[in-house]
C-alpha positions as CSV (number, residue, x, y, z in Angstrom):
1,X,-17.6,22.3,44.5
2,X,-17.6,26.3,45.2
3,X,-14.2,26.3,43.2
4,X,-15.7,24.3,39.9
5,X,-18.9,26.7,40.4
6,X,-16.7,29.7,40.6
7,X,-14.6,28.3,37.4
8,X,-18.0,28.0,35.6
9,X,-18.9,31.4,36.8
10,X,-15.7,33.0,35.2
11,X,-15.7,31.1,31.9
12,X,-18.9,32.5,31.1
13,X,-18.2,35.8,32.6
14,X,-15.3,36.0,29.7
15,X,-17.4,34.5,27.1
16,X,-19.9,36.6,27.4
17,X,-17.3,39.3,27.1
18,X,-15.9,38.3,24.5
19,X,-19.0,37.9,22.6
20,X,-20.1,41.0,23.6
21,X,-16.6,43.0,21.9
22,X,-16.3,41.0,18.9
23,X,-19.6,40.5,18.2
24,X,-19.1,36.5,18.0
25,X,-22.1,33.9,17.9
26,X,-19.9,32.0,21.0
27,X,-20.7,28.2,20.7
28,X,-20.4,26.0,24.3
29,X,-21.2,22.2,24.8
30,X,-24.7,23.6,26.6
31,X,-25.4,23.5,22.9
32,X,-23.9,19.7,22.1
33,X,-26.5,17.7,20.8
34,X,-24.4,15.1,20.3
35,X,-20.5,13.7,19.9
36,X,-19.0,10.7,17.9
37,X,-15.3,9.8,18.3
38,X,-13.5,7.3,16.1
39,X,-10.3,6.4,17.2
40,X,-6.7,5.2,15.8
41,X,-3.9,3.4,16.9
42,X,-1.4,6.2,16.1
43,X,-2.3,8.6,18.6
44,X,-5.4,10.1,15.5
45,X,-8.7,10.7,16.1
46,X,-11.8,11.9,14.2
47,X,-14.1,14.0,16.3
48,X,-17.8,14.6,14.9
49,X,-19.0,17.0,17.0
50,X,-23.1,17.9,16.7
51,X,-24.5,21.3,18.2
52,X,-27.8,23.2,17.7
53,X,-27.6,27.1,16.8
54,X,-29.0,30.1,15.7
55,X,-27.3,31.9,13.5
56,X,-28.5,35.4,12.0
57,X,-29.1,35.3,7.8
58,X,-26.0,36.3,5.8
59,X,-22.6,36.9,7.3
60,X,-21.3,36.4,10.9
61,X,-19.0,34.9,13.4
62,X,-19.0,31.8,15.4
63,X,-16.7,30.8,17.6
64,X,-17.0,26.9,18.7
65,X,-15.5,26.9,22.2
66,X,-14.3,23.3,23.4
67,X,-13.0,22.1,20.5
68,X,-9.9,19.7,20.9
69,X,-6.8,21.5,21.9
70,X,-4.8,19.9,19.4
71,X,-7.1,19.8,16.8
72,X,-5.8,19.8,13.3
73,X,-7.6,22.8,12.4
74,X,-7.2,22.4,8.1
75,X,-8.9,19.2,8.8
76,X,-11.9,20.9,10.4
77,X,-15.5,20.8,8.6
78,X,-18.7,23.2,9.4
79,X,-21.7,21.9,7.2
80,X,-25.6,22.1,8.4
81,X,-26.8,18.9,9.4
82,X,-29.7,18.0,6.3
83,X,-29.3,21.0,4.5
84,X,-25.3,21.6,4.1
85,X,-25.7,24.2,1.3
86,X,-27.2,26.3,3.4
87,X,-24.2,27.1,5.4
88,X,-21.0,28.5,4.2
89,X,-17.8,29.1,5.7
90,X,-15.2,31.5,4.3
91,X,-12.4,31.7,6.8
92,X,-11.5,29.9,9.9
93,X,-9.2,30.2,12.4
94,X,-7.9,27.7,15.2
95,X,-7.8,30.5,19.0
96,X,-5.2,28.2,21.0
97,X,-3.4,31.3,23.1
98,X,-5.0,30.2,26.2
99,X,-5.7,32.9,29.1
100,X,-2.9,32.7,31.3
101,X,-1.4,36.1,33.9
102,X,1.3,35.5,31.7
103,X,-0.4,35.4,28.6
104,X,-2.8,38.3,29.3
105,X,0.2,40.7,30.4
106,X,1.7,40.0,27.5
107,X,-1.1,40.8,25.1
108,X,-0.8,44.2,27.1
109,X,2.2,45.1,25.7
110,X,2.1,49.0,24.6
111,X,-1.7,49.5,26.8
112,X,-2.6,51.2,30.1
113,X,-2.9,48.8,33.2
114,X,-4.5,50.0,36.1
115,X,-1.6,48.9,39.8
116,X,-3.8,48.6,42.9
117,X,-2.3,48.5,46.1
118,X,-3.0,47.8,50.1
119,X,-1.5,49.9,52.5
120,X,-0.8,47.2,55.2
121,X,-1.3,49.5,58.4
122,X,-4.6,51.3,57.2
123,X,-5.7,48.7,54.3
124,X,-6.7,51.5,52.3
125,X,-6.2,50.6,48.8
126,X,-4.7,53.2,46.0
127,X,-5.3,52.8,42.4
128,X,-2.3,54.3,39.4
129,X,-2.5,53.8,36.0
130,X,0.9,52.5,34.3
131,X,1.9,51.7,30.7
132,X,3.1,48.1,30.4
133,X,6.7,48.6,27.8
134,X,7.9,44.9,28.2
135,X,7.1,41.5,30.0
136,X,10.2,39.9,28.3
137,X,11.5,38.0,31.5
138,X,9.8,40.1,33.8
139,X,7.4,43.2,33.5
140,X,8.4,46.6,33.1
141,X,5.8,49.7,34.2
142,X,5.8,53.5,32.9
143,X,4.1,55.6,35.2
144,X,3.7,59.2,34.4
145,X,7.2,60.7,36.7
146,X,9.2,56.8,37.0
147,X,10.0,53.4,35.0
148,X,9.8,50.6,37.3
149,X,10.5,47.0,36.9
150,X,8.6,45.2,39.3
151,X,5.1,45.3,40.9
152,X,4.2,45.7,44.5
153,X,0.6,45.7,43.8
154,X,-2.2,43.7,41.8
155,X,-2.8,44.3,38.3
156,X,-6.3,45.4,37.1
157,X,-7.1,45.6,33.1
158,X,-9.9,47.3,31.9
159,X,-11.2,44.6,29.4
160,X,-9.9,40.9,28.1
161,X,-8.7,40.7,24.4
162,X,-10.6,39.1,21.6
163,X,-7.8,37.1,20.9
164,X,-7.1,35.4,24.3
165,X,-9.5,32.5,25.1
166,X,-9.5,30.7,28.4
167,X,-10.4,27.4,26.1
168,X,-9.5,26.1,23.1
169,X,-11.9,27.9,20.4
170,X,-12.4,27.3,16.7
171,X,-13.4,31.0,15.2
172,X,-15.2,30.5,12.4
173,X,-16.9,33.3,9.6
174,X,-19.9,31.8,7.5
175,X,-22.8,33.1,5.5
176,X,-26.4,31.7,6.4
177,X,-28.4,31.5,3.5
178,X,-31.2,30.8,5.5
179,X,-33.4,32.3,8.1
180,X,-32.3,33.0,12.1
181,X,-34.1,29.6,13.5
182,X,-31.7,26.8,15.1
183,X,-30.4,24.2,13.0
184,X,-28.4,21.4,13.9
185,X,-24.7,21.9,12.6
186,X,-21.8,19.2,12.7
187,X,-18.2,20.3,13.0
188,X,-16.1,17.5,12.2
189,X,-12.1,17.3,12.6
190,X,-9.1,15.2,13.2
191,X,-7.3,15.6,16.2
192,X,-4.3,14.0,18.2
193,X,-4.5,13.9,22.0
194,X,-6.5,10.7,21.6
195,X,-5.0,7.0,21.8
196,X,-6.1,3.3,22.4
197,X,-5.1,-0.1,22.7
198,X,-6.0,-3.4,23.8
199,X,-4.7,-5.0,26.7
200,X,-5.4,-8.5,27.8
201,X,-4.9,-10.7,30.8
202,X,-4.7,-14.8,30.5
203,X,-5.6,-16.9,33.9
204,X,-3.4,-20.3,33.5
205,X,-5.2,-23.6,34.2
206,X,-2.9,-25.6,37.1
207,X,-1.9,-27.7,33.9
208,X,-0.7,-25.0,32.2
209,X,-2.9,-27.0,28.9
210,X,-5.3,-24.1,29.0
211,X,-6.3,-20.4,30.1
212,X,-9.1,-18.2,30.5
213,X,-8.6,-15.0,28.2
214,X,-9.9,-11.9,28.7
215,X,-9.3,-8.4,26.8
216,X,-9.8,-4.6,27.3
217,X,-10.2,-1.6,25.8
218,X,-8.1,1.4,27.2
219,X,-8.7,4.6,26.1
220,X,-6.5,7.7,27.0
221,X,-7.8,11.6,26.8
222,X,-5.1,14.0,26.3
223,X,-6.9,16.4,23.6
224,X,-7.6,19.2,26.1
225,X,-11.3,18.9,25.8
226,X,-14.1,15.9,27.2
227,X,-16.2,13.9,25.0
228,X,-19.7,13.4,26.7
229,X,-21.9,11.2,26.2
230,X,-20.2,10.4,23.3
231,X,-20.4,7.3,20.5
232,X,-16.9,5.5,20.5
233,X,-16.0,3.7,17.6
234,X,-12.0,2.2,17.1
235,X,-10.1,1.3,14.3
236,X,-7.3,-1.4,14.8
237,X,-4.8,-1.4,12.2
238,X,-1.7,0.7,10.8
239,X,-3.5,3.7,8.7
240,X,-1.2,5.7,7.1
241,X,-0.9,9.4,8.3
242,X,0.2,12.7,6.7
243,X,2.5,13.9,9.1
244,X,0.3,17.3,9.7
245,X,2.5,20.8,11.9
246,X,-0.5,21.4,13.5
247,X,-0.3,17.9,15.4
248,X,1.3,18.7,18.3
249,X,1.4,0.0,34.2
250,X,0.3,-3.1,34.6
251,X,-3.2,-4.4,36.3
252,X,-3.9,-6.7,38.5
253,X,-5.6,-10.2,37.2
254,X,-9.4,-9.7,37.0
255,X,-12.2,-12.1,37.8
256,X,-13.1,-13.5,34.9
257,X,-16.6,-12.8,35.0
258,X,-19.1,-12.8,31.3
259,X,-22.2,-10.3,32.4
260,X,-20.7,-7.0,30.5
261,X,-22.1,-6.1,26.6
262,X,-18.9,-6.0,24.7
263,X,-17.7,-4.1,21.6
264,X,-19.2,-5.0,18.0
265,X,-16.7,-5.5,15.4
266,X,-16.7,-5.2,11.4
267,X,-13.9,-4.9,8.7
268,X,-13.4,-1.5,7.2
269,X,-11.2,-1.5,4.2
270,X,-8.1,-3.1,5.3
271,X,-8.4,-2.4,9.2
272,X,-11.3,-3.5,11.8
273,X,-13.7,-1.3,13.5
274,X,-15.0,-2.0,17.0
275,X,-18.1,0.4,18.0
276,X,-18.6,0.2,21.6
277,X,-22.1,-0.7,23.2
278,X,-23.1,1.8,24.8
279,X,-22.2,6.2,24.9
280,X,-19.5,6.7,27.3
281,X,-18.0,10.1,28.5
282,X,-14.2,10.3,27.9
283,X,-13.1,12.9,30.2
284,X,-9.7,15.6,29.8
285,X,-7.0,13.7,31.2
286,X,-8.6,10.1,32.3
287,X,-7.6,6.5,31.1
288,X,-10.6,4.4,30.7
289,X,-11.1,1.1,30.5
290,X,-13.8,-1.0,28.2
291,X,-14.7,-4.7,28.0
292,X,-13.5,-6.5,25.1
293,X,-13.3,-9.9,24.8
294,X,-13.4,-13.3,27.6
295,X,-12.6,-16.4,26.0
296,X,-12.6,-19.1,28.9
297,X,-11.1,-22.5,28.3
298,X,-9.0,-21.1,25.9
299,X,-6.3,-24.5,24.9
300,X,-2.7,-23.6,24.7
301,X,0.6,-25.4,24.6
302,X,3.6,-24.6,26.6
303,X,7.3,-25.2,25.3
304,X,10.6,-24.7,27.1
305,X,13.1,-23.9,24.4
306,X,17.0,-23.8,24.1
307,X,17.4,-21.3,20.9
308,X,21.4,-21.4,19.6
309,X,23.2,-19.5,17.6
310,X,25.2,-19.3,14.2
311,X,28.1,-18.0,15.2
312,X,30.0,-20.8,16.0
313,X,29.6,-23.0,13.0
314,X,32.5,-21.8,11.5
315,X,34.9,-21.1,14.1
316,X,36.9,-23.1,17.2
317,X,34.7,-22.7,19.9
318,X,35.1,-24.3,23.0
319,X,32.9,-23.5,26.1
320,X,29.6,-22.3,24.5
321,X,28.0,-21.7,28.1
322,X,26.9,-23.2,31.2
323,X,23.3,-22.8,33.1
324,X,21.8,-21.9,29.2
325,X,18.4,-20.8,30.2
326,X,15.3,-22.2,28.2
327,X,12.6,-20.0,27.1
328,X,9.4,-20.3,28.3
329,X,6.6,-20.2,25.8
330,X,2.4,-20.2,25.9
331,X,0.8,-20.9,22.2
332,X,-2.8,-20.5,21.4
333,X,-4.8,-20.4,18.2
334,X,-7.4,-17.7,17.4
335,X,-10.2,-20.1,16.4
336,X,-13.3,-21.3,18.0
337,X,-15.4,-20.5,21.1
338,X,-15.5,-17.3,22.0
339,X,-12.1,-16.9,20.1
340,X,-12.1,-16.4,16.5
341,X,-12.1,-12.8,16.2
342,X,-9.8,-10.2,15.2
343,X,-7.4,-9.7,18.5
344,X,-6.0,-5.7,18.2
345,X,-2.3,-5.3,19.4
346,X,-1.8,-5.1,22.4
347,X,0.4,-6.4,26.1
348,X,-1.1,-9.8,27.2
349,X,-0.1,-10.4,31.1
350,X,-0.3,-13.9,32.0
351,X,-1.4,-15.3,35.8
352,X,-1.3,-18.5,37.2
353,X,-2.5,-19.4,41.1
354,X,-0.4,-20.6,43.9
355,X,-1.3,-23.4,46.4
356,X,-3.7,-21.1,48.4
357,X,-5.7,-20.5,45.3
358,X,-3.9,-17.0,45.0
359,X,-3.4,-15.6,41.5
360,X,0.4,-14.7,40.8
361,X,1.5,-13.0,37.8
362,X,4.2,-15.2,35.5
363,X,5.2,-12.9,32.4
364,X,3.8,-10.3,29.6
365,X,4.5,-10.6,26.1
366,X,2.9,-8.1,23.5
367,X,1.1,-9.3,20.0
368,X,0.4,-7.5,17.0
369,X,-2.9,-7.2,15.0
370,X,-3.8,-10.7,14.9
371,X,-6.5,-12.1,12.3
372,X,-8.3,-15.0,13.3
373,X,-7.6,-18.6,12.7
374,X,-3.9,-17.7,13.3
375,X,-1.6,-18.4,16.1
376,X,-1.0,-16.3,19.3
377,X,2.6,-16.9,21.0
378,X,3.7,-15.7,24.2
379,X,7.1,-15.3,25.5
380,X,6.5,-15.5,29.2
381,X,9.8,-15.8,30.4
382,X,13.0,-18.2,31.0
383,X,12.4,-21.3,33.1
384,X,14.3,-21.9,36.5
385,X,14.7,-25.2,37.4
386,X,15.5,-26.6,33.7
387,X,18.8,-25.8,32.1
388,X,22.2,-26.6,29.7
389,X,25.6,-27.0,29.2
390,X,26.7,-26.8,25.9
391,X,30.3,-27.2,24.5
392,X,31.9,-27.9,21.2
393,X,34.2,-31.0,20.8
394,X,35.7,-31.5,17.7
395,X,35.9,-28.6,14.9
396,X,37.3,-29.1,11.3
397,X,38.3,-26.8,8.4
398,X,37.9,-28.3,5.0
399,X,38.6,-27.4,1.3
400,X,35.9,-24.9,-0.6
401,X,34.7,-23.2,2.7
402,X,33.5,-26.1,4.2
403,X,33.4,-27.2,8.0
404,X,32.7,-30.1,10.2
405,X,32.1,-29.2,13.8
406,X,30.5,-31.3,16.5
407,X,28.4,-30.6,19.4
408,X,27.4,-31.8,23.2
409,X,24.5,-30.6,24.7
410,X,24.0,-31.5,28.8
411,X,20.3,-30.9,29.3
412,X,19.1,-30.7,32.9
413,X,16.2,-30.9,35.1
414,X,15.3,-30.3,38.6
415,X,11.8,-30.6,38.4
416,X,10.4,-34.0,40.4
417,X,8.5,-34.9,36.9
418,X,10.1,-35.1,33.3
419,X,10.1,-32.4,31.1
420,X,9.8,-32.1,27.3
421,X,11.8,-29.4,25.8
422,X,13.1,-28.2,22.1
423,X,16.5,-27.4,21.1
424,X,16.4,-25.2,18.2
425,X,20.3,-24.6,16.7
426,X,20.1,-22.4,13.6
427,X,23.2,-23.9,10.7
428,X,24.3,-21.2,8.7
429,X,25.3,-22.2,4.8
430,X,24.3,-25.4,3.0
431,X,24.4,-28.1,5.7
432,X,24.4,-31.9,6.6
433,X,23.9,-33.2,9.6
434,X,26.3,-36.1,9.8
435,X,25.3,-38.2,12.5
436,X,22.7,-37.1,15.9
437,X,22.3,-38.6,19.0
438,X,18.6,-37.9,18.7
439,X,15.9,-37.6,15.9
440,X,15.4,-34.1,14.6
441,X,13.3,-32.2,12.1
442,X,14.9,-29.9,9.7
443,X,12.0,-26.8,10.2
444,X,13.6,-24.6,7.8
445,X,16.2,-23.9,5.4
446,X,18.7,-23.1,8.3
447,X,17.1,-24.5,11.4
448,X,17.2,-28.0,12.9
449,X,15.1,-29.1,15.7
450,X,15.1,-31.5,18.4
451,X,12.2,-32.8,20.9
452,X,14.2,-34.4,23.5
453,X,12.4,-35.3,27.0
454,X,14.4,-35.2,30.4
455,X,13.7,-37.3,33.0
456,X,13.2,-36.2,36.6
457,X,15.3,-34.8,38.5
458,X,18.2,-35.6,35.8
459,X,19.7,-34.8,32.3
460,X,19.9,-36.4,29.2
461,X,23.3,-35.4,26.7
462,X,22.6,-34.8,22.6
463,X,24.9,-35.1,20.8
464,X,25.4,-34.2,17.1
465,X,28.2,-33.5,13.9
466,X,27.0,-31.0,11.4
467,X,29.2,-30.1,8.1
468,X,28.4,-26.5,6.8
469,X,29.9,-24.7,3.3
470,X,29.2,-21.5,2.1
């Protein structure tokens, strides 16, 4: 507490002095009357910051001290609040050299500093003035009979340069047309520093047939500066961004609980805006987190899937693996309930409980921007107990780059019930299936697909002969 009250202490100590030698109207958030923060995906944010001031009639200076500290200062916008002619600004500059030891002893390059030292036996202190010639990798001193290149004392300067701000500062020069009263002013500016995305957690039902859904907001505050009290708006979507010089885990499964107000949403041109319920401070340096969305009940279907591969369709192949793992697989649809809306991208980390009624994490997958009424799939991982064998046994070349090659498939399970899996072999080329052991679908143009179920604790073969030409 004495440290942050000391730190308060000194940043108006320099303000004021700075004030004071330039002559500067020096803005601080004591005069925020307001802040509004819209953020992007792509690490962009628009910052409208309102603050009540008095400026004197015609021409002056006003610096605007907590401003982001990587603001993209040709972005940034001065205007009076209700009457924006009758402000005018005519140059602007963006003070990021941040008071540092370093940074100060530098700007005292070619000026008088003042070396105070303690004598450690008496603990009188003396005082010599000395000319600081370089801090290039070290400091170099010119007293008036010797040139030395260290310091055995403490360094004392007679005044801080206008130039060096101990917070980022937007210095501005504008004409008032109107009188010296207070007026409400809004500086408004893009900025990086700023980020969000959604992040979601699914509960599975013991059947794995359904899951309760739940999605947050996570903000992250990089930009040097804090928002309080501020209104946060987000836009989900790709927005396409100038490239400007100037821009510079996982979480444990919640209870699913419905009591919080969540996030309103509305198209915006192409993207989706969510405006969150309530003003929220977004401090320098904190991740914070915001209720989204819980959908409970949510149906899904789960597939364990064999995926091949086109490679060897038109090649001798013999052993095309043993133990082949399946994918594991969670499908929802964005409709109905409290479902239905526009899902941003984001990671979506799936739980399932044990036994003793303990919730166990089972695999993350991440989804893009998702409309509604479309389909959500999760790849949650590869299943353990379920597995194949898969060889080739007879291949043929024939005339006009054709070739017949033919397939056995050993599907197993170790489960205690039976499992229904899909084996999905994409065929290169125009192709025929010449004969199958099972029934299969052709799903696309170079994709056929079986639904085969495996009995308990067993395995069931399919079989098939394909001819390809290409």
């Amino acid at each position: 507490m004495r440290r942050a009250v000391l730190a308060t202490v000194l940043a108006a100590t320099l303000t004021a002095a700075v004030s004071a030698e330039t002559g500067e109207r020096v803005s601080t958030l004591a005069d925020q009357r307001g802040v509004g923060i819209t953020i992007y995906n792509s690490d962009l944010a628009l910052v409208r910051d309102r603050r009540r001031l008095a400026l004197p009639h015609g021409e002056s200076r006003l610096a605007l001290r907590d401003v982001s500290a990587k603001i993209q200062s040709e972005t940034a916008l001065l205007q009076s609040v209700g009457n924006p002619g009758r402000l005018t600004v005519f140059e602007q500059n963006f003070d990021y050299d941040l008071l540092s030891p370093e940074k100060l002893l530098e700007k005292y390059a070619g000026r008088d500093v003042d070396v105070i030292r303690t004598d450690p036996q008496t603990g009188k202190r003396t005082r010599e003035r000395a000319r600081v010639l370089a801090t290039n990798g070290g400091v170099v001193l010119r007293y008036a009979d010797r040139i030395e290149t260290s310091v055995d004392g403490r360094l004392a300067f007679p005044s801080l340069p206008p130039d060096l701000r101990d917070r980022p500062t937007l210095v501005t020069d504008v004409a008032n047309t109107g009188n010296a009263s207070a007026q409400l002013m809004e500086l408004t500016y893009l900025t990086g520093g700023l980020s969000w995305k959604a992040d979601y957690t699914a509960l599975l039902s013991p059947n794995d047939d359904r899951l309760d859904l739940r999605g947050f907001i996570t903000l992250q505050n990089e930009s040097g500066t804090t928002y309080r009290d501020a209104r946060v708006q987000l836009v989900a979507g790709d927005v396409n961004v100038v490239q400007s010089q100037a821009m510079s885990g996982g979480l444990a499964a919640p209870k699913m609980t419905d009591t919080l107000a969540r996030p309103s949403e509305q198209a915006l041109f192409e993207y989706h805006l969510y405006t969150l319920p309530r003003k929220t401070t977004v401090a320098d340096n904190q991740t914070k987190q915001v209720d989204l969305l819980y959908a409970p009940h949510v149906a899904v279907t789960k597939t364990l899937e064999l995926r091949g591969s086109p490679f060897y369709y038109r090649a001798r192949n013999s052993d095309l693996g043993t133990r082949l793992k399946f994918g594991t697989y969670v499908t929802f649809h964005n409709a109905g309930g409290s479902l239905g809306i526009p899902l941003p991208a984001g990671a979506v980390r799936v739980y399932k409980r044990d036994n003793g009624g303990q919730e166990q994490f089972v695999g993350s997958d991440s989804i893009d921007h998702t409309p509604k009424n479309e389909t959500v799939r999760l790849h949650l991982g590869d299943a353990f107990d379920v597995t194949a064998t898969k060889k080739q046994t007879d291949f043929k070349s024939l005339p006009g780059s054709s070739y017949e090659s033919e397939y056995e498939i050993v599907l197993r399970n170790a489960k205690p019930i039976a499992q229904n899996v899909l084996v999905i072999e994409p065929i290169p080329g125009d192709w025929t299936m010449l004969k199958s052991s099972a029934p299969y679908t052709k799903s696309s143009s170079s994709t056929a697909t079986w639904s085969v179920r495996i009995p308990a604790s067993g395995s069931t073969t399919l079989t098939y002969r394909v001819r390809n030409t290409y």
